[in-house]
C-alpha positions in Angstrom: 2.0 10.7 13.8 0.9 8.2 11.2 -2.7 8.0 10.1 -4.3 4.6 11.0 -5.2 3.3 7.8 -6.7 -0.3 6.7 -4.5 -0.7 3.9 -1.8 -0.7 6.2 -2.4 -4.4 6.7 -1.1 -5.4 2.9 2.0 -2.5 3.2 3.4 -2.2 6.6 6.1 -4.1 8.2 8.7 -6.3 7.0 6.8 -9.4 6.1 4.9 -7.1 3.6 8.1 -6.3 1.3 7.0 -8.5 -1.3 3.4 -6.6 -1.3 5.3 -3.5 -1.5 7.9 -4.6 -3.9 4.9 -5.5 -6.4 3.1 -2.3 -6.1 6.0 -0.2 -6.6 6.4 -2.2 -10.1 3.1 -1.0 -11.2 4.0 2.4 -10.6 3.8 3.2 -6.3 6.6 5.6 -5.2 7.6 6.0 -1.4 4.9 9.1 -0.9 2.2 6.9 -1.8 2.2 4.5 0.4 1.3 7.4 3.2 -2.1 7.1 1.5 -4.9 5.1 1.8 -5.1 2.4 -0.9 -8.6 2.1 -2.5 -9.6 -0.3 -4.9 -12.7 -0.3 -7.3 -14.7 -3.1 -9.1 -17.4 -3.2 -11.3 -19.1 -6.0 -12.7 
């Protein structure tokens, strides 16, 4: 069973394939979109 994760919401389902398709051209392959995505920021 799938983990429930937030980032889900940007990578999941076939409405997301341009989201997906964009991340894979900055260097996602298929295992790692079975993790959670976490983004930093620092100002």
């Amino acid at each position: 069973m799938a983990r429930q994760l937030r980032s889900r919401t940007i990578t999941a389902g076939v409405q997301r394939s341009p989201n997906r398709a964009m991340l894979r051209a900055v260097g996602f392959g298929d295992r790692d979109f079975d993790k959670p995505i976490v983004g930093m920021a620092n100002a």
